[in-house]
C-alpha positions in Angstrom: 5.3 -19.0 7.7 2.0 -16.9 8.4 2.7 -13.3 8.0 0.0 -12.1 10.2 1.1 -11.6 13.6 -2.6 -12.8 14.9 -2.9 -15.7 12.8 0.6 -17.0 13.8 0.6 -16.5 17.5 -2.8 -18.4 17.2 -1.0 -20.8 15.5 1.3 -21.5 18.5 -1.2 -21.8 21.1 -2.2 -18.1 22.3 -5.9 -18.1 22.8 -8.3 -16.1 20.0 -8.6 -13.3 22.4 -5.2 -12.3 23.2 -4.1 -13.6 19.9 -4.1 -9.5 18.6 -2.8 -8.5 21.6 0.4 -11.3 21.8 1.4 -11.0 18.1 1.6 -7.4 18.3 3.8 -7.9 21.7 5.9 -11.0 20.0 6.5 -9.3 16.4 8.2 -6.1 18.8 10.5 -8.5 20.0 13.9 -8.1 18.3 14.8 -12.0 18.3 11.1 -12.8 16.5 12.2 -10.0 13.8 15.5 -11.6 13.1 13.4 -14.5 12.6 11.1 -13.2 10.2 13.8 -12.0 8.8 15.8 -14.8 8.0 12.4 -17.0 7.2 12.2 -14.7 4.5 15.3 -14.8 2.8 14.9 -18.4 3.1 11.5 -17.8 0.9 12.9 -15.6 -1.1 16.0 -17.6 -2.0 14.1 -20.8 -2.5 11.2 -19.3 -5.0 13.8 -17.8 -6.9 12.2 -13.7 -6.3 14.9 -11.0 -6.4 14.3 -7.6 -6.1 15.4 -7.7 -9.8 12.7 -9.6 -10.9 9.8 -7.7 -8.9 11.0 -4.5 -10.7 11.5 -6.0 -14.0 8.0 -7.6 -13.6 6.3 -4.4 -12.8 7.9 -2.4 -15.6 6.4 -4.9 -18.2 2.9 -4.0 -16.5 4.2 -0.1 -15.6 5.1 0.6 -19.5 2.3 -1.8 -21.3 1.4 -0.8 -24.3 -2.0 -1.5 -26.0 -0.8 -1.1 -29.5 1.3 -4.4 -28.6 -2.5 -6.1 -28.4 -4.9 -4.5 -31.1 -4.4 -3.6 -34.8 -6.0 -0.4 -35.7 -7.4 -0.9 -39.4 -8.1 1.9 -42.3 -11.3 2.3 -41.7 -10.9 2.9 -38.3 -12.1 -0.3 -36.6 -9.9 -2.2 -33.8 -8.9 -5.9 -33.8 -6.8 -7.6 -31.0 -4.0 -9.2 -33.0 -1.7 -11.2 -29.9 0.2 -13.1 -32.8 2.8 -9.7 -33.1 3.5 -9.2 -29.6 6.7 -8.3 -28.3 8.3 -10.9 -26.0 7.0 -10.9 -22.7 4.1 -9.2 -23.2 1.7 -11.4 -22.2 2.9 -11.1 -18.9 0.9 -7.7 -18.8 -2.3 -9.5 -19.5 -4.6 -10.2 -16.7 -7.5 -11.5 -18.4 -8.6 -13.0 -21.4 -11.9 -14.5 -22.2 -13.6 -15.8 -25.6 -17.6 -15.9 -25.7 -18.7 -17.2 -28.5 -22.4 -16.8 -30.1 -24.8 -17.2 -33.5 -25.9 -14.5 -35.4 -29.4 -14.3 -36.7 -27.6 -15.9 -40.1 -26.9 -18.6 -38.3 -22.9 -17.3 -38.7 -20.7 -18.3 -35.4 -18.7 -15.1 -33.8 -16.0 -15.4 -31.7 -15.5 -12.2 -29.4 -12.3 -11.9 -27.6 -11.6 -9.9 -25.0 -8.3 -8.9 -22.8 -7.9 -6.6 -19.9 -4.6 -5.6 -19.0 -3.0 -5.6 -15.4 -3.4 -2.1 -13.6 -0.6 0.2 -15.1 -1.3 2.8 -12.3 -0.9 0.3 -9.7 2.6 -0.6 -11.2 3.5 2.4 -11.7 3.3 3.8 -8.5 5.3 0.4 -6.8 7.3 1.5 -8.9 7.8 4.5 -7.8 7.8 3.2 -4.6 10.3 0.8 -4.6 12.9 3.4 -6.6 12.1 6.1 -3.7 10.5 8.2 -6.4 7.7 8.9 -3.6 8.7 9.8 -0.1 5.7 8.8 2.2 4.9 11.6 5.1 3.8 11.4 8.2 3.3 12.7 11.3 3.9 10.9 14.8 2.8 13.0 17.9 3.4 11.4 21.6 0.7 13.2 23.4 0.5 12.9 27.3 -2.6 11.7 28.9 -3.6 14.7 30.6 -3.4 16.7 26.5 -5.3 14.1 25.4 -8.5 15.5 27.0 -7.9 18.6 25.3 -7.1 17.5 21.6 -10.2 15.3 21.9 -12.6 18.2 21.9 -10.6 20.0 18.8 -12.2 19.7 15.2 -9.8 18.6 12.7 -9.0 22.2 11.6 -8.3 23.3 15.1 -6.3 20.3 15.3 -3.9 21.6 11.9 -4.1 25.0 13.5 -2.3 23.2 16.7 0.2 21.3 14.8 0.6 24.1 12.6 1.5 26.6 15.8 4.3 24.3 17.2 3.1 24.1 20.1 4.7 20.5 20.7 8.2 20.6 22.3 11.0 18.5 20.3 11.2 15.9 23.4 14.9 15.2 22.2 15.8 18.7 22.8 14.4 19.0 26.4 16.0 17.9 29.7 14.3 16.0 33.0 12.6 19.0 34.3 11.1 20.2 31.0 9.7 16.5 30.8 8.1 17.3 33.1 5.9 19.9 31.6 2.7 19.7 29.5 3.7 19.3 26.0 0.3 21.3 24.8 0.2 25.1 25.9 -3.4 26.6 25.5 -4.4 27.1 21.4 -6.8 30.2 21.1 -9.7 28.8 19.0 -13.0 30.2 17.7 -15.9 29.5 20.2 -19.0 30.0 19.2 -19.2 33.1 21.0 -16.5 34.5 19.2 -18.3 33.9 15.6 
C-alpha cells in the first residue's frame, strides 16, 4: 500500500500529469478512505504496532538518560561503559561506531563513540500523541472577488484584517447575506498617510 496519493494513483494507471491532480480527487472520496483505513489496520495488526508500543518506544528515547552510557571517573574524565545499562536502553541508541588507530608508541586505541536518538523529537510526539500540544490554525474561505484585495496586503495588514473580524461566521448567516462580500474595506497606512 503506497501512502502517497500520487504515487498510488500512478500506480493504477493515471497518467504522471494528472497523477497529483487524481490522488488528491480519489483520497477525498469517502469509499477510498475507508479503504486506507482498513489497509491499515490490516498493517498494523500484522506487524504487531499498537499504539502502546509507539508510546512506550518513544518514552525510552523521550526520557534517555546519558548516565545509563558513560561513567564519570574521579578525576573528572568520561568513559562510555554500555555493560551497566538498564534494560532496554539500547533501544535509545542511534549510532555507534569504533575507529580504531596507533599511537606514535606504536599502542592500538580503540575510540568508541554513540549518539543517542533525538530526545526533542520524542519528546514532542509525545506530547503530541498525549494531546499535550493543541496545533492552531486558521482556515479562511475567501471569495474570488476579496481575493484581489488580500493579495495587495502585507502580512501585517493581513493580521490587522484577521485581527478586525471583518470575516462573517458563514454558519451564522442566511441566503441573502451569502450573498454579500465577506471582506468590508480595512483602513491601512498608504504611503501618503506615513
Amino acid at each position: 500500500m503506497d501512502l502517497n496519493a500520487s504515487r498510488a494513483a500512478r500506480d493504477v494507471g493515471y497518467a504522471a500529469k494528472s497523477a497529483s491532480a487524481e490522488g488528491s480527487r480519489l483520497i477525498a472520496n469517502p469509499e477510498v478512505q475507508a479503504e486506507i483505513t482498513r489497509q491499515r489496520a490490516i498493517l498494523a495488526e500484522q506487524s504487531n504496532v499498537t499504539p502502546e508500543k509507539i508510546v512506550a518506544e518513544l518514552a525510552v528515547i523521550a526520557f534517555s538518560d546519558l548516565g545509563d552510557y558513560i561513567r564519570i571517573h574521579p578525576d573528572g574524565t568520561a568513559s562510555i561503559e554500555l555493560g551497566n545499562m538498564p534494560p532496554g536502553a539500547t533501544r535509545a541508541i542511534a549510532s555507534l561506531n569504533t575507529d580504531t588507530s596507533r599511537t606514535a608508541a606504536d599502542k592500538q586505541v580503540t575510540k568508541l563513540r554513540f549518539k543517542l536518538h533525538d530526545k526533542h523529537a520524542a519528546l514532542v510526539s509525545l506530547a503530541k500523541i498525549l494531546g499535550m500540544f493543541q496545533e492552531s490554525s486558521v482556515n479562511l474561505t475567501i471569495e474570488s472577488h476579496d481575493s484581489t484585495k488580500l493579495a495587495v496586503l502585507s502580512t501585517e495588514d493581513l493580521r490587522r484584517v484577521l485581527d478586525s473580524g471583518v470575516f462573517d461566521n458563514q454558519a451564522d448567516t442566511d441566503a441573502e447575506d451569502a450573498e454579500r462580500p465577506c471582506l468590508r474595506e480595512v483602513n491601512t497606512p498608504s504611503e501618503s498617510d506615513e
